[in-house]
C-alpha positions in Angstrom: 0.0 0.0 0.0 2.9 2.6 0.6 3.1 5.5 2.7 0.1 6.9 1.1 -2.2 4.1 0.2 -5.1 5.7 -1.5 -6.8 2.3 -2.0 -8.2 0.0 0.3 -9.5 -3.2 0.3 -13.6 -2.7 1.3 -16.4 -5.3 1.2 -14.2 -7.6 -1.1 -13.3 -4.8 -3.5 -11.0 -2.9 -4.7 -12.7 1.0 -3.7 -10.3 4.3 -5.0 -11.4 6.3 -1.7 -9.9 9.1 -2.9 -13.4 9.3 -5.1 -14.9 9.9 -1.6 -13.0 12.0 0.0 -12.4 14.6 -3.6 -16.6 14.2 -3.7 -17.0 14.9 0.0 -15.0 18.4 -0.1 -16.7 19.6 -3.4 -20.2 19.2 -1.2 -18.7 21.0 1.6 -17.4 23.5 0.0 -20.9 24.5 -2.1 -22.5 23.9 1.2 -20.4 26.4 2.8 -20.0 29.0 -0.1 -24.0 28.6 -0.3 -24.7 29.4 3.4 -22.1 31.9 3.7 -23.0 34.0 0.5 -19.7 33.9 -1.5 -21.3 31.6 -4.6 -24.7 32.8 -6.4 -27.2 30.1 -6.9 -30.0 29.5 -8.4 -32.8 27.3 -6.8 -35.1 25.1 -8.7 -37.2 22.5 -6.5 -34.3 20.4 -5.3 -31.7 21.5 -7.8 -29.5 24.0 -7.1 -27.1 25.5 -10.0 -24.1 27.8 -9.6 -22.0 29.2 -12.0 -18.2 29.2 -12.7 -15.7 30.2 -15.7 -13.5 27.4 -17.5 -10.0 28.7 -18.0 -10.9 30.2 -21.3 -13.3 32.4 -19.4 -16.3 30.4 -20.8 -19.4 30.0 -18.4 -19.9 26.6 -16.9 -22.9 25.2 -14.8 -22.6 23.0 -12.2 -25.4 21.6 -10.4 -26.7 18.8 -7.6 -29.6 17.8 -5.0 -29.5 20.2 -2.2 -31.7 21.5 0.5 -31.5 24.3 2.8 -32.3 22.9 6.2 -34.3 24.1 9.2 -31.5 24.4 11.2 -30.2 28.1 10.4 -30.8 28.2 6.9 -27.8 25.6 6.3 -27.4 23.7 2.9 -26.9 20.1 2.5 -25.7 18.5 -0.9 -27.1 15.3 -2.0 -24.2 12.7 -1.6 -23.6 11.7 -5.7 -25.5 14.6 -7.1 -23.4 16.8 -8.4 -23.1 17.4 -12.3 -20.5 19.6 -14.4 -22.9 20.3 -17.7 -25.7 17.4 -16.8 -22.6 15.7 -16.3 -21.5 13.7 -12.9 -18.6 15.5 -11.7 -16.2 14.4 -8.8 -12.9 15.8 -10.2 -11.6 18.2 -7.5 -9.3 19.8 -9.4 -11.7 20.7 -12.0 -14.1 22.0 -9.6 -11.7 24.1 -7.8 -10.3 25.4 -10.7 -13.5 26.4 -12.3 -15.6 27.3 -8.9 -12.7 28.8 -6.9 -9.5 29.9 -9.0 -11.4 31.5 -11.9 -14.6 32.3 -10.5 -13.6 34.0 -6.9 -11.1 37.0 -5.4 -9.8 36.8 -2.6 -6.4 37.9 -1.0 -6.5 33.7 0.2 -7.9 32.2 -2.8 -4.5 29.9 -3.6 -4.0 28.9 -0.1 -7.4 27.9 0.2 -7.2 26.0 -2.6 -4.0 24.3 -1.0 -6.1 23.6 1.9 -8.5 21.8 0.6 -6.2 19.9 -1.8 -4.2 19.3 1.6 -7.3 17.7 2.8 -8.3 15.5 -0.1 -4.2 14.1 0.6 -4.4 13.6 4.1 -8.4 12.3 4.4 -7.6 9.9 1.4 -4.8 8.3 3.6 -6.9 8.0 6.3 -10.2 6.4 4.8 -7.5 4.1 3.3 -7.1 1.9 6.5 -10.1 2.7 9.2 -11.9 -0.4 10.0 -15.2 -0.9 8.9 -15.9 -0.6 12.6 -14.5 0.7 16.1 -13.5 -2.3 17.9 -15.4 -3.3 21.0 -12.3 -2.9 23.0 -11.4 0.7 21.8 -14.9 2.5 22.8 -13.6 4.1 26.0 -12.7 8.0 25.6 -9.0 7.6 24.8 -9.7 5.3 22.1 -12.6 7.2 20.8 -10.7 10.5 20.2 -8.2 8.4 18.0 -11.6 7.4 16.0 -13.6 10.5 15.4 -12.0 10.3 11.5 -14.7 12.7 10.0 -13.0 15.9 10.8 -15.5 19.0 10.5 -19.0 18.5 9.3 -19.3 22.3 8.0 -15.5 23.7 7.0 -14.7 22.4 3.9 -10.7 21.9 4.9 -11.7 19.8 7.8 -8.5 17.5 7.6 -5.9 20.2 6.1 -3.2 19.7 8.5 -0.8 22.4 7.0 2.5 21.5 7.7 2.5 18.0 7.7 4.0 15.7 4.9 1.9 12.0 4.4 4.5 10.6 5.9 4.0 12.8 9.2 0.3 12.5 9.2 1.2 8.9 9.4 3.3 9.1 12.2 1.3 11.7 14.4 -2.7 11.8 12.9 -4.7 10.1 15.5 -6.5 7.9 13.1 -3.3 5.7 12.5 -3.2 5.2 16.2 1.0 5.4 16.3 2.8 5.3 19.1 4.3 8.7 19.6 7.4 9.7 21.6 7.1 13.1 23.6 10.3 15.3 23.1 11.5 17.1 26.3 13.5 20.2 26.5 15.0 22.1 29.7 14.5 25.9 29.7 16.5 28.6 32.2 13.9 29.3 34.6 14.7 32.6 33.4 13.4 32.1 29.9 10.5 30.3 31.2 6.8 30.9 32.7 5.0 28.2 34.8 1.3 28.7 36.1 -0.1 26.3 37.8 -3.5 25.3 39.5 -4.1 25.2 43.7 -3.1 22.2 45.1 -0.7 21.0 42.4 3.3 21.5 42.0 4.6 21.1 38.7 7.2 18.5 40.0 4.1 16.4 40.9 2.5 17.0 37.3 5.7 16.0 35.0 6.9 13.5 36.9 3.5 11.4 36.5 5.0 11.7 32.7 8.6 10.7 33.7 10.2 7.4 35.3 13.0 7.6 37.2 15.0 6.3 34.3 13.6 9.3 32.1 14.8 11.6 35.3 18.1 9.9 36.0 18.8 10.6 32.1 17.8 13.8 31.9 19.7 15.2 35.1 23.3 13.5 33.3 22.4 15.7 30.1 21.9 18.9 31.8 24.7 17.8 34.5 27.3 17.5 31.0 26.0 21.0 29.8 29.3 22.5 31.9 31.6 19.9 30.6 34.3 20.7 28.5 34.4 16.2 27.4 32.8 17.1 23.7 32.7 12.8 23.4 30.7 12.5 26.7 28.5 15.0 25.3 28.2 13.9 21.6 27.2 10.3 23.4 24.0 11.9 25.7 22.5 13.2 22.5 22.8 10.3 21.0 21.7 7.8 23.1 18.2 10.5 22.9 18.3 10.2 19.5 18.2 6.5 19.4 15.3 6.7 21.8 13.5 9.3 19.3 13.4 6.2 16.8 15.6 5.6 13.5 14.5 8.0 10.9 17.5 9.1 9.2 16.0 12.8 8.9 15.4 13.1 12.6 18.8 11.7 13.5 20.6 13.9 11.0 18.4 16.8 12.4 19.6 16.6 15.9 23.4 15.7 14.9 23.1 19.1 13.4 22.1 20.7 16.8 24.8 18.7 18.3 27.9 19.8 15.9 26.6 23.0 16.6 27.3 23.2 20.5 30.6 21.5 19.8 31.8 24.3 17.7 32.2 26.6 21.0 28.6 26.8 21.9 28.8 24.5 25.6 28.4 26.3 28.7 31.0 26.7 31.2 30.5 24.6 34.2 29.1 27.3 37.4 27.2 29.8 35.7 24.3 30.9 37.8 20.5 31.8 37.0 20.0 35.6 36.8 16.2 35.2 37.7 13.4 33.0 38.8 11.6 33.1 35.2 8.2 32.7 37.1 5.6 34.4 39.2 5.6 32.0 41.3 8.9 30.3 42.5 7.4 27.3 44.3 5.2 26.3 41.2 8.5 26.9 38.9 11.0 24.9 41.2 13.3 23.8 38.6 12.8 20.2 37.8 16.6 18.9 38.1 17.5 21.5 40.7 20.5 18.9 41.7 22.5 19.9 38.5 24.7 23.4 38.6 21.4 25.4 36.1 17.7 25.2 37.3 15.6 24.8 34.6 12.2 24.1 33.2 11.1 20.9 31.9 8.9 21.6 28.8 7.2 18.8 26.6 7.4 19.1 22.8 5.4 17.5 20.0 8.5 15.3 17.8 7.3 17.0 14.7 7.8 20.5 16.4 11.2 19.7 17.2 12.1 18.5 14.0 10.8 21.4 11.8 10.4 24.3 14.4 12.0 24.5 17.6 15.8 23.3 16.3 16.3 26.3 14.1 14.2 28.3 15.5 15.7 28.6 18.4 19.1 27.9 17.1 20.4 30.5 19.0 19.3 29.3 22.6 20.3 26.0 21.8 23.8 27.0 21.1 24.4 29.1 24.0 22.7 26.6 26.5 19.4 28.5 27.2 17.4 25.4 25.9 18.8 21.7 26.3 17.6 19.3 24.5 16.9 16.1 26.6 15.5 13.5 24.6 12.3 11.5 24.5 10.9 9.9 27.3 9.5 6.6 27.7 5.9 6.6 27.7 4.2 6.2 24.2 1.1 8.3 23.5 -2.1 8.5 21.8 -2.9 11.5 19.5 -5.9 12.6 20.4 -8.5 14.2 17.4 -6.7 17.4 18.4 -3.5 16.0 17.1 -1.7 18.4 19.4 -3.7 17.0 22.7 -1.7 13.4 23.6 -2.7 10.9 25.9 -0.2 8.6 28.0 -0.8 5.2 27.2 1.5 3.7 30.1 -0.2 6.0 33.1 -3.6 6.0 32.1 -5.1 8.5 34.5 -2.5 10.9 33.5 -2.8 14.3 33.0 -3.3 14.7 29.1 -0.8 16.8 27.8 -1.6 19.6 25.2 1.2 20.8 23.0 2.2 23.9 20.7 2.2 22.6 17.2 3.0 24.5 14.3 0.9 23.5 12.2 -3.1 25.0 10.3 -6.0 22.8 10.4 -9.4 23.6 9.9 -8.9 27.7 10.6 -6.3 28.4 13.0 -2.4 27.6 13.5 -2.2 25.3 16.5 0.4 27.2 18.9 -0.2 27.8 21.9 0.3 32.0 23.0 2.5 32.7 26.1 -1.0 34.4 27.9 -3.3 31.1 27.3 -0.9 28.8 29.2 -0.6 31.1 32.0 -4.4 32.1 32.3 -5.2 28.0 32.2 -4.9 27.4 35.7 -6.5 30.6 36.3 -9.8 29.7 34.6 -9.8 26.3 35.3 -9.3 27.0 39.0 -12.3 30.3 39.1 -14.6 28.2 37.0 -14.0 25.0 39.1 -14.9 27.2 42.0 -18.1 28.6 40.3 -19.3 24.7 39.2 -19.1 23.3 42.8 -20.5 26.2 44.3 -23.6 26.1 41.8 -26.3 24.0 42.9 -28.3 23.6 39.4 -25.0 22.5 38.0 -24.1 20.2 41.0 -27.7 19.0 40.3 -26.9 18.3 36.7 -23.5 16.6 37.8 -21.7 19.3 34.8 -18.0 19.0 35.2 -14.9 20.8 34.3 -11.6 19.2 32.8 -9.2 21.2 34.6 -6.4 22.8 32.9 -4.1 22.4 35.9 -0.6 23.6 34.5 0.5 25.8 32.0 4.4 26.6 30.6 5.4 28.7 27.9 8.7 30.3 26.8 8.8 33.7 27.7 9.0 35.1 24.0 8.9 39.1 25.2 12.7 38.2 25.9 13.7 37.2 22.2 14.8 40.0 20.1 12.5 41.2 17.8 14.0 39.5 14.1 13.0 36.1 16.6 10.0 37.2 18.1 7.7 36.3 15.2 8.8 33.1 14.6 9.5 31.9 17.6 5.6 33.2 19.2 3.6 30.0 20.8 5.8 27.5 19.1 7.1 26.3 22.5 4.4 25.8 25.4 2.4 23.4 27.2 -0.7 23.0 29.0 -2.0 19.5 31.2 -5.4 18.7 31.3 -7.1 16.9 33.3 -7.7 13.1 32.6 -11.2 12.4 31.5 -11.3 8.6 33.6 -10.5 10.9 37.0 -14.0 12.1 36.6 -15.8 8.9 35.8 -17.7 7.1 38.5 -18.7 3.3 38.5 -21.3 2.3 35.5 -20.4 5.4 33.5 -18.5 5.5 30.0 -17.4 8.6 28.3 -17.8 9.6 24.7 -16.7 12.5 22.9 -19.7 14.3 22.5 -18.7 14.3 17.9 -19.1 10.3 18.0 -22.8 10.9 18.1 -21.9 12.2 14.3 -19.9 9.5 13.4 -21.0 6.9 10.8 -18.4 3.9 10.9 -16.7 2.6 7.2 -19.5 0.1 7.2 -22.1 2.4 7.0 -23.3 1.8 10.6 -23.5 5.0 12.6 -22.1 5.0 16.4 -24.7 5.6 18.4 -27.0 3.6 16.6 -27.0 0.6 19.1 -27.4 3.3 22.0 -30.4 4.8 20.5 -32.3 1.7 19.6 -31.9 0.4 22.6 -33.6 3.3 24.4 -36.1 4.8 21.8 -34.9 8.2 19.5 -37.9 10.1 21.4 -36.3 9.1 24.7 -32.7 8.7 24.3 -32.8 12.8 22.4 -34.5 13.9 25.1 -32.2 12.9 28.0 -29.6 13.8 25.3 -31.0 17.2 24.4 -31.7 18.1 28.7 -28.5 17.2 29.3 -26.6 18.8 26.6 -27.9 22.4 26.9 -29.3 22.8 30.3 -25.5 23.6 31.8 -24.5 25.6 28.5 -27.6 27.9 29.1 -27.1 28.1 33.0 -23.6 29.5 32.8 -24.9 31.3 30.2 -27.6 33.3 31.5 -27.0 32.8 35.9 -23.2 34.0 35.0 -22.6 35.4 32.3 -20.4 33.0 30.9 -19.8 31.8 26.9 -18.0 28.7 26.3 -16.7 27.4 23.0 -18.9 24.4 23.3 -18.5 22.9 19.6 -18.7 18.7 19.9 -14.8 18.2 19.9 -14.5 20.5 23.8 -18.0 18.3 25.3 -17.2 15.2 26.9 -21.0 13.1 26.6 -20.8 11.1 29.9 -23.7 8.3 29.8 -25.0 5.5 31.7 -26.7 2.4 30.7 -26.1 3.8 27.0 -28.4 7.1 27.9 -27.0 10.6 28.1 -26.7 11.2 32.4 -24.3 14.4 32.6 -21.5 16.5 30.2 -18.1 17.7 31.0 -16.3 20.5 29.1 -12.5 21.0 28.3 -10.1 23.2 26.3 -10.7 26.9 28.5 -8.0 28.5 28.3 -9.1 30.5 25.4 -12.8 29.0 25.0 -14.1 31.0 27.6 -15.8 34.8 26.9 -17.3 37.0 29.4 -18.3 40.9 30.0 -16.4 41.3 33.1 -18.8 43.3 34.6 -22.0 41.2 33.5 -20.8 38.2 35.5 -22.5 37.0 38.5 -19.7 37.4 40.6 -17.1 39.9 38.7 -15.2 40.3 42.1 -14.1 36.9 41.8 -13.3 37.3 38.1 -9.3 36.0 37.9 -6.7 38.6 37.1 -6.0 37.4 33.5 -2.6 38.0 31.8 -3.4 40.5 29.2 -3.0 39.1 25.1 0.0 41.0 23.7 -0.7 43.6 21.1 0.7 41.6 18.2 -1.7 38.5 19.2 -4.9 39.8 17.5 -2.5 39.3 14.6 -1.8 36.0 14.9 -5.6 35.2 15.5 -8.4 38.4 15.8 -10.9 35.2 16.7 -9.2 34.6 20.4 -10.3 36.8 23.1 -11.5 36.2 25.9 -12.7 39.3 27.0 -16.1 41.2 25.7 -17.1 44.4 24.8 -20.7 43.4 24.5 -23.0 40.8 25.9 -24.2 39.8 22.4 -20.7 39.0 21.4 -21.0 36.5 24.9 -24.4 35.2 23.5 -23.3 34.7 20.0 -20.0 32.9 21.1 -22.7 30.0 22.5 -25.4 30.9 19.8 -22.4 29.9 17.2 -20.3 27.4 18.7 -23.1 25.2 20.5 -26.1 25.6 18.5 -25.1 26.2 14.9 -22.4 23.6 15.0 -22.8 21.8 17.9 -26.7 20.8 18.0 -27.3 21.5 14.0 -24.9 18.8 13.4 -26.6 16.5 15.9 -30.2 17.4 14.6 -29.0 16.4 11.8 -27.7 13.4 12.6 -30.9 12.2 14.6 -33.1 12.5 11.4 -31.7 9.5 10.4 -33.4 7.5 13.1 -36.9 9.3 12.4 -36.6 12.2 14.3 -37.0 15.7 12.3 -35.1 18.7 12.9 -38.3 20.6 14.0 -38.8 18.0 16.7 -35.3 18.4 17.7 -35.7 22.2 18.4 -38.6 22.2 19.9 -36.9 19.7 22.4 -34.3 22.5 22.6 -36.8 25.4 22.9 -38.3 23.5 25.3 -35.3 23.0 27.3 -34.8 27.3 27.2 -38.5 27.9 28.0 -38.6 25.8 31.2 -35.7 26.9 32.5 -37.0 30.3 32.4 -39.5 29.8 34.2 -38.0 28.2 36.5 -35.6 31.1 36.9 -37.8 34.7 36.7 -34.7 35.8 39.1 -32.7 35.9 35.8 -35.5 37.9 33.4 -33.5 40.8 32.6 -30.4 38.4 31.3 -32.8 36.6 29.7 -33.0 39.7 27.3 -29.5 40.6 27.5 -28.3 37.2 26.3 -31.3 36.5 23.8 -31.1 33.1 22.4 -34.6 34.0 20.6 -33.1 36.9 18.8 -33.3 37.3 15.5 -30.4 39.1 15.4 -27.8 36.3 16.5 -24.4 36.4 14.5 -22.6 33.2 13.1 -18.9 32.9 11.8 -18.3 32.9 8.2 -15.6 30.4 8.7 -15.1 29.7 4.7 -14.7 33.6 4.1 -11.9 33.6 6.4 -10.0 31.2 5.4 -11.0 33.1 1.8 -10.3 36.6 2.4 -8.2 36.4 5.6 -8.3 38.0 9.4 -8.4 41.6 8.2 -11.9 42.0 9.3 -14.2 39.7 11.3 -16.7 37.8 9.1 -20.2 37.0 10.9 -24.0 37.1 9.2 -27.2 36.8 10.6 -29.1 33.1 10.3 -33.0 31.8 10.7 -32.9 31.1 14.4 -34.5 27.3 14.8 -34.8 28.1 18.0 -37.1 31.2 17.9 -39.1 29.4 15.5 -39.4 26.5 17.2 -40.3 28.8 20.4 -42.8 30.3 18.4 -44.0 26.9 17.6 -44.5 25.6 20.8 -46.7 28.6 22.0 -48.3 28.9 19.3 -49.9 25.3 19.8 -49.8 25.9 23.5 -47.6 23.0 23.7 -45.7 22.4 27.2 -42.3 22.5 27.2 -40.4 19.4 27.1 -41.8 16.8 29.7 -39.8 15.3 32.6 -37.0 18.1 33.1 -36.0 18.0 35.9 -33.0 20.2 37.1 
């Protein structure tokens, strides 16, 4: 099969999956361009037709099967239907060149292009060797995130991965299930920041990623960084190279490094540290504090070793500011993150969360200096706030904690480094998702309810037969929103609740409670519209040059509608529209889904008249809710925001329900 292996063997035939995937983004892409305004089209029953310009400028029609669903207004394509001139069509290239290159302008049309050619690569791969089904032994969490293969449901580049070669996305996308090494790094104390959360020390955190043998080698590496023996030293590195695995490229990459501290670049033995490097010197005690340096211990992804950090930070390297120590022993699981690893030795483990330099979907995956220092912050305020809450005690809604957060401190770098270098080299543990589970309770990530397996069999569907779709959508439904809504309107709080950050906790195969992770920048607020702003955290302010790196991250609001929209967008436009649609394919229409969701609203307001005015401020009826155009960024860039106005399902369905005096969903209970 190769590295690649576009083909697979499927149901005793020979399949090209890269028909698939190449049909796959062309639907995503119309239904995107469609929804988001950037294509004309004109409507005809269930034909839709769009125009665009062969290369010799001649007009050319395409057309397909499509819908514009209940749920906001969005467009679905008809899997198979779609025609170049009454012709079917599934050549990507043609359709990108024709739709796209000719037809569009944009400062981003080419890289888009690249992105979505990127994904047809990388999704081909995959779709190559999945199973037909997940294995009985790998539906736990862990394994799950390694198995939720469909990527985005709505961005057309949902598999991009921007940066990484087949042969990487091999080696580190979670769908291939590869063992991969974590790369450590020591950093002066002075170069580095450390946060972490109450009750934790961050020896405690990364040695429940290290054994002793890990420790014992790392202390002799840093211990050699003041000896003058150039052999002893060659033979550290490269007994950490042969750990890091035999590829001649990585090998050759860190000999480099290597050769490069020989030539006059090795410390002196007896140097001292200028300065602490943290806030806090407990929570930074250097990890190694018996060699002559205290430093830092830092994970790093392998692939951001290879092609970042190395030359990067050439420079620190050579004169001893960063030391590179090797792998350690522990293989891990990517999770659907990629950057987000789980320790397959120490399975209740922190999971660790790493700066990788690479773009998938719509954003770079670093990790800025201010987001690893503000995770402990948030995790720890809203930690406070859940057990303090009885509705949410009620509901059993949980937190995964981020308890720990490192960075380099990049305001120290001159400014000709300062660019590349930014979020390139940082951490951030989270809290293990089996900590949280008690006895009869399994975990899913709350996107496998979207997952249809290679055999055409979706997940959930034994769950949801067993239980009834009425039944099993209502518990689902309840359980779903009523926590997202409560932090919502009681305090003021937006999360970024897409599928990928909700952990679906159930219980005899039926939806019981939710937990919610990634905070550290999926959090908004009004500061002075929460509940409780006195006990608001004292947040390390965003640099000015971060809005350049992303104008979408802030945590911080100027208005509550931007709080409301952050939940209208993330949770109900991706979240729940990608669910409703899922559901209909057990029978249950997306009008009946809403109204379960309306339902959900409505009672809880009434429950709550404490809360009326909020119920205004953060309108969830409004019709003048904003959603991301996430296609015209990627299109035209970050040099403005990109948000239009939808059909709100949930208004209508609101609407609905009074208007046939229904009552709200039957059996809440809070």
């Amino acid at each position: 099969m190769g590295v690649v292996g576009y083909r697979a063997e499927a149901g005793g035939r020979t399949e090209a999956v890269y028909v698939d995937v190449q049909e796959r983004i062309m639907r995503q892409t119309l239904e995107a361009m469609w929804f988001e305004g950037i294509l004309d089209s004109v409507v005809s029953g269930s034909e839709w037709r769009t125009e665009g310009l062969t290369s010799s400028g001649d007009s050319v029609a395409y057309t397909c099967e499509a819908e514009r669903k209940f749920s906001f207004g969005r467009v679905k394509v008809k899997k198979g239907s779609i025609q170049r001139e009454g012709v079917p069509c599934t050549d990507l290239d043609l359709f990108l060149e024709e739709i796209v290159l000719n037809a569009l302008k944009g400062a981003n049309v080419t890289a888009f292009i690249q992105e979505l050619l990127e994904t047809m690569a990388k999704d081909s791969q995959c779709r190559a060797i999945l199973p037909l089904n997940i294995p009985s032994e790998d539906r736990h969490y862990d394994a799950l995130e390694s198995h939720m293969t469909d990527g985005h449901l709505y961005h057309p580049s949902y598999k991009s991965r921007l940066g990484f070669s087949l042969k990487d996305n091999l080696a580190y996308g979670p769908e291939f299930n590869s063992e991969v090494s974590l790369v450590w790094v020591a950093v002066k104390k002075e170069f580095a920041q450390t946060a972490v959360s109450a009750g934790y020390s961050s020896e405690e955190l990364v040695r429940q990623h290290l054994t002793a043998e890990d420790m014992q080698r790392f202390q002799q590496i840093l211990q050699q960084q003041g000896r003058t023996d150039m052999g002893e030293v060659v033979h550290a590195h490269a007994a950490s190279v042969d750990q890091l695995g035999s590829s001649a490229e990585v090998r050759e990459s860190v000999g480099e490094t290597i050769l490069a501290k020989l030539h006059g670049a090795v410390r002196e033995k007896g140097e001292t540290v200028r300065s602490s490097g943290s806030e806090d010197g407990k929570d930074a005690k250097g990890i190694g504090s018996g060699t002559d340096e205290s430093y830092v211990f830092i994970p790093v992804h392998p692939w951001q070793w290879e092609h970042q950090l190395e030359s990067v930070y050439a420079r620190q390297l050579m004169d001893g500011d960063i030391v590179y120590l090797g792998p350690s022993s522990s293989p891990y699981r990517a999770q659907q993150s990629i950057r987000s690893l789980s320790n397959r030795v120490n399975l209740e483990a922190p999971y660790i969360k790493l700066a990788l330099s690479i773009t998938n979907t719509s954003s770079t995956r670093i990790l800025a200096q201010h987001t690893t220092q503000n995770a402990p912050l948030i995790s720890d305020w809203l930690d406070e706030l859940v057990r303090e809450d009885e509705l949410l005690q009620r509901a059993q809604f949980g937190i995964l904690k981020e308890i720990m957060g490192l960075s380099f401190r990049y305001e120290q770098l001159p400014a000709t480094q300062y660019g590349r270098a930014y979020g390139t080299l940082g951490a951030i543990w989270r809290e293990n998702v089996t900590v949280h589970l008690k006895e009869g309770e399994t975990a899913w990530p709350l996107n496998a309810l979207m997952l249809v397996q290679p055999d055409g069999v979706p997940f959930i569907q034994d769950a949801v037969e067993r239980h009834g779709v009425e039944k099993w959508s209502e518990a689902l439904v309840r359980t779903v929103t009523l926590p997202i809504i409560h932090l919502l309107y009681a305090h003021g709080i937006a999360l970024e609740s897409h599928a990928q950050n909700i952990i679906l906790v159930l219980e005899d195969d039926l939806p019981k409670r939710i937990m919610i992770k990634d905070l550290h920048d999926g959090v908004r607020y009004v500061p002075d519209q929460l509940l409780h702003p006195e006990r608001a955290p004292k947040l390390n302010p965003e640099p000015e040059t971060h809005r350049k790196f992303n104008r979408y991250s802030f945590i911080y609001a100027g208005d509550v509608s931007e709080v409301r929209d952050y939940t209208y967008d993330a949770f109900f436009f991706i979240c729940m529209t990608d669910i409703a649609l899922a559901l209909e394919k057990f029978g249950l229409s997306e009008e009946a889904f809403w109204q379960m969701c309306a339902g959900v609203i409505v009672h809880y307001q009434k429950q709550h008249p404490q809360y009326t005015e909020r119920f205004a401020a953060f309108d969830l009826f409004a019709e003048d809710a904003l959603i991301e155009e996430m296609t015209k960024r990627r299109l035209y860039g970050d040099g403005e925001l990109y948000f239009r106005k939808a059909s709100n399902p949930l208004k209508i369905s609101k609407d609905a329900l009074e208007s046939k005096r229904t009552p709200e969903l039957k059996g809440i209970v809070e």
